[in-house]
N, C-alpha and C positions, 0 to 999 in steps of 0.2 A: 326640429320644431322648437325646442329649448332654447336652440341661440337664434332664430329666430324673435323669441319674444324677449332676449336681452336685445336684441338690436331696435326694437318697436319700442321698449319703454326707454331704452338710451335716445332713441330720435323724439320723444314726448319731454324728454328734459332737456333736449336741447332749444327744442320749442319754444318751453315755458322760457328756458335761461336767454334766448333771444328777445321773445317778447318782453323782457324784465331790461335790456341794454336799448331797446327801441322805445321803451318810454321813458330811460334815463335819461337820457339827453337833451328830448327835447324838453320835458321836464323842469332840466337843470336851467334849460335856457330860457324856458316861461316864467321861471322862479326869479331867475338873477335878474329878468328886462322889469318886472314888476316891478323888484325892491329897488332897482338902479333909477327908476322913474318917479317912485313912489320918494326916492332919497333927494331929488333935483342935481343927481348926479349925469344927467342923458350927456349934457355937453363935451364935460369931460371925457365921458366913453365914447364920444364919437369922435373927439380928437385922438382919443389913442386907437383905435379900429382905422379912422378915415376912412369910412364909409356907413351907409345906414342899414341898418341889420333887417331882414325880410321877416314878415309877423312870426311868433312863435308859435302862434295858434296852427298856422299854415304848416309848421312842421310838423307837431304833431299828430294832425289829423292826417295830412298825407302819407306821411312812413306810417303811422299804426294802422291805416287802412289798406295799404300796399302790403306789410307784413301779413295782417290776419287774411288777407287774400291768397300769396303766395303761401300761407299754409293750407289754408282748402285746397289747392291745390295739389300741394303734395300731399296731404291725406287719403282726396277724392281719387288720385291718381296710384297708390298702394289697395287699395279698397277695389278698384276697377280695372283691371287689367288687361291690355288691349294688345292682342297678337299681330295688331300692322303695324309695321315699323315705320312707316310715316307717321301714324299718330303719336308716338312713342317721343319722337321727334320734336313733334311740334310743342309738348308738352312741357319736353325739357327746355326747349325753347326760352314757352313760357317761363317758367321759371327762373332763369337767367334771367330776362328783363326785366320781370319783378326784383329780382334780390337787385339787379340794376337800380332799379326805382328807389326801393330806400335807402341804399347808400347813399344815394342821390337827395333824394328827402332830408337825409340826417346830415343834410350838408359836408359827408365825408369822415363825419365824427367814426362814424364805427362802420365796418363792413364784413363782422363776422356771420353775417349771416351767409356770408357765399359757403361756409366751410358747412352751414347746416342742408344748403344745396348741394354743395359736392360728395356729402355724406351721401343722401339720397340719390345724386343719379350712378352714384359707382353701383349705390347697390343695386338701382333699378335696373342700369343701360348695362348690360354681357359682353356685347362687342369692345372689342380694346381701342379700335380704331375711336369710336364713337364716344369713350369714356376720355383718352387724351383729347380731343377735338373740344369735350366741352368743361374739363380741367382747368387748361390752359387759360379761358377768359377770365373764370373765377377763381384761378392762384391768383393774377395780374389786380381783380379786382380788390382782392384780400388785401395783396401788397400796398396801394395804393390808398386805399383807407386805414390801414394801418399804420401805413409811416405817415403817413399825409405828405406824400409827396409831389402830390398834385396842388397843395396850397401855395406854392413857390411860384403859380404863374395863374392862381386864380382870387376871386374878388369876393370872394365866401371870408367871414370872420371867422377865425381857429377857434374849436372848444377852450383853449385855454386862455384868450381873453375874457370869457366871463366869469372864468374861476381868478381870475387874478382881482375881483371885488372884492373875494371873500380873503379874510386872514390868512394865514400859514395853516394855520391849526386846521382851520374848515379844508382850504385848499387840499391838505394831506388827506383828510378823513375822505374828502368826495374820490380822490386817485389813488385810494386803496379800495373804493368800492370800483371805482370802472376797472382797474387791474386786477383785479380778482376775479369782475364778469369776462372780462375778456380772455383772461390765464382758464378759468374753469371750463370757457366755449372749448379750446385751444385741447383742454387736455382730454373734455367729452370728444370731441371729435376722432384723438388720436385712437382714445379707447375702441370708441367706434368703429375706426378701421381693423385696428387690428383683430376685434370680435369677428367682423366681416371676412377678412380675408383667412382667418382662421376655421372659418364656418365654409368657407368655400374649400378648403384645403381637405376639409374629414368629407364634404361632398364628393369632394376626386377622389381621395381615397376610398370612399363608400361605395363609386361608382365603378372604380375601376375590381372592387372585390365582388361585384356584382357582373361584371363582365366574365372575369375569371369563373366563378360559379356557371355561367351562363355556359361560359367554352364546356366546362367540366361537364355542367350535363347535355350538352349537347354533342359530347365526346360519349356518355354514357345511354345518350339517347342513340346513337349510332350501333353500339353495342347492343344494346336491348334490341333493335331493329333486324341487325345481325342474327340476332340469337333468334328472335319470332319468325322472324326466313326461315330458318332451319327447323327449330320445332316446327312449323306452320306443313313444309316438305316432311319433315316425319308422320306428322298426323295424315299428311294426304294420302302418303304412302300406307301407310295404316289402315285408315279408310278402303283405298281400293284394294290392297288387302282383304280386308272383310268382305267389300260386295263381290268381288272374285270366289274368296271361300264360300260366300253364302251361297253363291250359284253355282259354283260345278257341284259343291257336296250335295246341294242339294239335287241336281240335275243327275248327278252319278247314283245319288244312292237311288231311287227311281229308275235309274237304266237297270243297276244293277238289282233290284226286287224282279223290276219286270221280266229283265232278261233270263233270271232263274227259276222264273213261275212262267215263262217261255218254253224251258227247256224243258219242265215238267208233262207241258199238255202239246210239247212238238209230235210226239208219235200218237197220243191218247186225244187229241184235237186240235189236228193240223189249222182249221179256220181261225179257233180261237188265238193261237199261236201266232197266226201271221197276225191279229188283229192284235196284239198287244206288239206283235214289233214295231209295225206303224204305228200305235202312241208311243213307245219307246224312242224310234225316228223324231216322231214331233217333238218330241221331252227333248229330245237334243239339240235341236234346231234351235228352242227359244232358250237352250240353258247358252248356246253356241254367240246368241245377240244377246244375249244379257253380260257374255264376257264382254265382247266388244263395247256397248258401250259402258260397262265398271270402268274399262281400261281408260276413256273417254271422259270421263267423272261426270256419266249420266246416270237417268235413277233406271229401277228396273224396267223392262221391254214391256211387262204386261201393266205396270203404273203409266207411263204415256200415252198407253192408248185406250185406258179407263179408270172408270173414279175407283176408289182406295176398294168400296164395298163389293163390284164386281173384279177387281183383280183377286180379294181374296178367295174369292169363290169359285175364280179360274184355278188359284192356285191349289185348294183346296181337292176338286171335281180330277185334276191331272192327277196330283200324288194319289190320291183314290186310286184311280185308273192303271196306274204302272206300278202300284207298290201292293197293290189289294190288300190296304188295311183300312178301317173300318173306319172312317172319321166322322167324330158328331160336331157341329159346328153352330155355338150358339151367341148370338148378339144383340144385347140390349143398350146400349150405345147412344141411341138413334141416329142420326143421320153423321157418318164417317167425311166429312168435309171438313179436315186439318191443313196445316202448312205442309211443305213438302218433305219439314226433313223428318215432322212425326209421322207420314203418312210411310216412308219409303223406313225407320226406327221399325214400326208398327209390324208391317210387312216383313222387315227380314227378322223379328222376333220370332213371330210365327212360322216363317219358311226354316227357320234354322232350328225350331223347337220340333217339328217335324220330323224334319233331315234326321234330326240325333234319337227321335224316338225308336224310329225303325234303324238307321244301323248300327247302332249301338243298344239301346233296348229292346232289341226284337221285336218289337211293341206291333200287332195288327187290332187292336181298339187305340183310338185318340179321344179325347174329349176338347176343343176348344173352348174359349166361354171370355167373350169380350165383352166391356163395363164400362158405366162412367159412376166415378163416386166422387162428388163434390169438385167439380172441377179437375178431376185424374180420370184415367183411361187405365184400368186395370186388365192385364190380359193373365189368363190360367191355363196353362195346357198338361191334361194328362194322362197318363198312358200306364196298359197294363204291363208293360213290358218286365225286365227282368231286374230292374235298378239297377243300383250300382252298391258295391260295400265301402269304399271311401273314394271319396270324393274327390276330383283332383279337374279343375276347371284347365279345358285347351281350350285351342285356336277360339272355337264358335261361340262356347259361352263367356270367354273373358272379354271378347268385342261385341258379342251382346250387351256386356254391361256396359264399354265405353261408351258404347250409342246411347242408351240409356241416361247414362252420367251427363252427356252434353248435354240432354235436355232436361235435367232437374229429377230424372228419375231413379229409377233403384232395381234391381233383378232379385231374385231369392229361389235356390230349388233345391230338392232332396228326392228323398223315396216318401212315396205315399205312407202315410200311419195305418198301420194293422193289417194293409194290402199290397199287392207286386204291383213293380209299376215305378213310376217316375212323374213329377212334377215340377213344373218352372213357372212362378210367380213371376209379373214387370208391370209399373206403374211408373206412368209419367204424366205431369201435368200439359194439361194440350193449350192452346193460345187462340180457337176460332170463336167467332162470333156467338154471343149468345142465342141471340135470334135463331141460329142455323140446329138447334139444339131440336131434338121432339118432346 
């Protein structure tokens, strides 16, 4: 951006310094035909020219108007920037036959103004082809007004028959000002370029250190990608993991309550006995599809085939049934209509808070007690069982809490205060509809 705006106010003073060399001259040549006519000198200068000089008014309005022309143009044409390269084209065109035009105008006197157009299209035109294609007319052009090498076969009066009226003294004064506008165009220009191609130079390099970056993290994006595969497979493993542990322990410890409160009432009530093997039977059945699809990374068997409220209540009604321990189960909630992965969170909270009361706290009272507070779903469950004396989190309650963590939430559990027994707190923030709320 900085060299940038040295090249914008270098192309503004090249501007002004042209339009300052396109009103000199003709100028000089309105000044000298006045006081040559006003002197009763015409004759004389027209035997030394041999030939008659075209109005001087006519020069100056024509170049000064071709100039401030071909400048709107190049202004109008940095300001506006056109992505067809046709237009592009024709622009530059233009401007060539304009800086044509006043050379032309200026009778050949000066032609630096091609250097203030080839300034401009280098740095407009990108293509190389298209930059020598239109170099080439306005070096030739330069040349040619510069040396005035075209006056050798043409019928144009040279600038320097009208300074040959004026003295030495004047003569020198006026060819130290056109040498100096034309030395200062000469050295704006070079400046010019070389800002230019300097500025393109930290471009390339800017760009190509940006490439490199680009490789490098997308060398590192590769990596990260690599690395999220892999965690991604641990966690999944992980996962089924858990829904595997949630279900057999909890399918097992239910077999195994029933089967030994089976064994109890096999000789002392044979009917009763057969009728807890068959819920026993059944307990196994769906802990047997709840493996299969864990293994499948589906949610549990009694979640697809009802909503959250009656699966807990299946689940609840079964371990009843095969574990004979006493569960109270209470829910202010209102209506259990979550996303899937709080519903099936929710679910093996409970199934696994369960599981662990009876075989490991021996626990035959339960209390459940599910909640919403301010946008969170708190669940409480607890139990008279035996506690525990220090604490040491396995398999079910340390993926307890991962499930929990993925969704914003938190686990917390002990021994009951001042009573036997056991309790595990979990809150997580839920994401349904308000509406669906009671």
């Amino acid at each position: 951006m900085k060299n940038e705006k040295k090249l914008s106010e270098l192309s503004e003073i090249m501007r002004a310094l042209n339009l300052a060399v396109v009103l000199f001259y003709p100028l000089i040549v309105l000044t000298t035909t006045s006081r040559i006519c006003g002197s009763f000198h015409a004759y004389d200068f027209l035997l030394s020219v041999r030939q008659v000089p075209r109005s001087p008014w006519n020069m100056l309005l024509s170049s000064l108007c071709l100039y401030l022309l071909l400048c709107a143009v190049s202004v109008w044409k940095s300001k506006k920037e056109s992505n067809q390269m046709q237009h592009r084209l024709l622009i530059c065109i233009l401007e060539i036959l304009l800086c044509l035009g006043v050379t032309v105008s200026l009778d050949f006197y000066y032609s630096g103004a091609a250097l203030l157009v080839l300034a401009d299209l280098v740095h407009y035109v990108r293509n190389s082809v298209y930059r020598f294609c239109f170099a080439v007319p306005l070096i030739v052009l330069f040349a040619f007004g510069k040396y005035e090498i075209i006056f050798n076969n043409s019928r144009r009066i040279a600038f320097g028959a009208f300074l040959d009226y004026y003295s030495p003294s004047v003569q020198s004064y006026f060819t130290i000002i056109e040498s100096a506008m034309i030395s200062l165009n000469i050295l704006l220009f070079v400046l010019y370029m070389v800002l230019l191609f300097v500025g393109q130079r930290a471009e390339n390099v800017r760009i190509r250190k940006l490439n490199e970056q680009l490789n490098a993290a997308n060398t590192q994006l590769k990596t990260y990608a690599l690395e999220l595969e892999r965690m991604t497979e641990i966690r999944e493993r992980n996962r089924l993991a858990r829904e595997i542990h949630d279900t057999l322990g909890h399918t097992l410890t239910g077999i195994i309550a029933g089967a030994d409160a089976g064994l109890v009432l096999f000789e002392a009530a044979p009917a009763e006995s057969k009728k807890r093997l068959e819920i026993i039977a059944q307990s196994a059945r769906e802990g047997l599809n709840d493996v299969r699809r864990s293994i499948h990374a589906l949610r549990p068997d009694t979640l697809e085939k009802h909503s959250l409220e009656e699966a807990l209540e299946n689940l609840i009604e079964n371990f009843c049934l095969t574990t004979s321990a006493k569960i109270d189960y209470w829910q202010t909630a209102g209506t259990l209509d979550f996303a899937s992965d709080e519903e099936d969170t929710l679910y093996r909270v409970i199934q696994e808070s369960l599981t662990n009361a009876v075989r490991h706290g021996k626990a035959n009272e339960i209390e459940v007690r599910l909640a919403r507070q301010e946008g969170d779903i708190t669940i409480r469950i607890e139990d008279n069982g035996c506690g525990c004396g220090e604490l040491e989190e396995g398999f079910g309650l340390r993926h307890m809490r991962e499930r929990l963590q993925l969704l914003g939430g938190s686990l917390s559990c002990g021994n009951r205060d001042g009573e036997d027994g056991f309790f595990i707190a979990a809150r997580f923030p839920v994401r349904e509809r308000e509406e669906q709320h009671d």
